[in-house]
N, C-alpha and C positions, 0 to 999 in steps of 0.2 A: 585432537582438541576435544575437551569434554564441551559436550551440549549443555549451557545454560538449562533446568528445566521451567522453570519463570517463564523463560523468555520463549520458550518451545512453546509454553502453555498459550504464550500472547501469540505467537505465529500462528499458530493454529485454529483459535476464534478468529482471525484477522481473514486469514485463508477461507474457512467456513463462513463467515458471513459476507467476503468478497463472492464467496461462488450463488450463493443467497442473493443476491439482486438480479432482477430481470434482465433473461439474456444473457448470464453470465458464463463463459464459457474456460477451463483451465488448460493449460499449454504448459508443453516443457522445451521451449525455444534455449540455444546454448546451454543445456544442461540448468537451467535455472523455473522455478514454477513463476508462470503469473496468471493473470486472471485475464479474461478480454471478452468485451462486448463488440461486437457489429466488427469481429477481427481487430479490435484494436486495442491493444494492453492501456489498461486502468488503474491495473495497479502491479509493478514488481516484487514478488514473495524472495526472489534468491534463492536457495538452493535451503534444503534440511538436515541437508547428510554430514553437518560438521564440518565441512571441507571450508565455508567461511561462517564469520561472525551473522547469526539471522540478523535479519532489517528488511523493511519493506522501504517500497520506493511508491510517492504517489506524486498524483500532479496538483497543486494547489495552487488556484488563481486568485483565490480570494488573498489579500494585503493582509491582513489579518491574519488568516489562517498561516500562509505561509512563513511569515514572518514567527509565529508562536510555534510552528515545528521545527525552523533552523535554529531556535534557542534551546531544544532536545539535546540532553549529552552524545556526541559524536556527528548529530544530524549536518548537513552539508547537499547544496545543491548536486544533483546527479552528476555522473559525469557524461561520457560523450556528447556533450552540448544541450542535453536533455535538461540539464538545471537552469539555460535561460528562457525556457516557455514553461519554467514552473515548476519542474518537477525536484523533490527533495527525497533526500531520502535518511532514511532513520534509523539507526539501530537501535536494538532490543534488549540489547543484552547491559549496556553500561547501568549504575546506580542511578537512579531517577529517568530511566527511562519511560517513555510516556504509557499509561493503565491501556488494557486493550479497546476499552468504551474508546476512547481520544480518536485512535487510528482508526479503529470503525467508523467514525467520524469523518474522519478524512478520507478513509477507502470511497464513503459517500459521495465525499464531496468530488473526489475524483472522478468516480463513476460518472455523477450528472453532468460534467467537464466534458467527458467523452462520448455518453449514450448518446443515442439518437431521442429525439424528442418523446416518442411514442413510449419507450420506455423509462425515461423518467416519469411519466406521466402515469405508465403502469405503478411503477413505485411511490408515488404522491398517493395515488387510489388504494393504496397497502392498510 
């Protein structure tokens, strides 16, 4: 399967500034990259290597935000149960998929969902 490059280009800001917040630390758990603070993934990258469609997976508890990322072309609540405490997730690759700014956005908003106080706090003070 050929790699989208658009879409490589959004994975990769998304990835980079996912590692970019305090505390933020990368893993390759079941062959897939994510990001995790205080041991606990923040945000799912999926894998790079073409084997699937990129998309990241975040957790959005905000009604708003959530809601405005499952209206994303292909976006859909996670699966193994993970999409009823919030988590969506998004691909990248479809026509009108969401600019890299949006999901940084939301890598944010996930982030401050799961950090520990102290580091959102570092990241406020930025």
């Amino acid at each position: 399967m050929a790699v989208d490059r658009n879409a490589l280009k959004k994975w990769e800001k998304v990835r980079q500034f996912a590692l970019g917040m305090p505390g933020a630390a990368e893993e390759f758990p079941w062959g897939e990259t994510v990001a995790k603070v205080n041991k606990k993934v923040f945000v799912f990258l999926g894998s790079d290597d073409g084997s699937h469609p990129l998309g990241v997976t975040v957790k959005l508890t905000d009604e708003a935000a959530h809601a405005h990322a499952l209206t994303c072309p292909g976006a859909e609540p996670a699966g193994y149960g993970l999409g009823k405490s919030g988590w969506v997730s998004i691909p990248l690759e479809p026509k009108g998929a969401p600019a890299a700014e949006l999901l940084c956005d939301w890598v944010e908003e996930s982030y401050r969902t799961i950090a520990p106080k102290r580091l959102t706090a570092e990241l406020d003070g930025r």
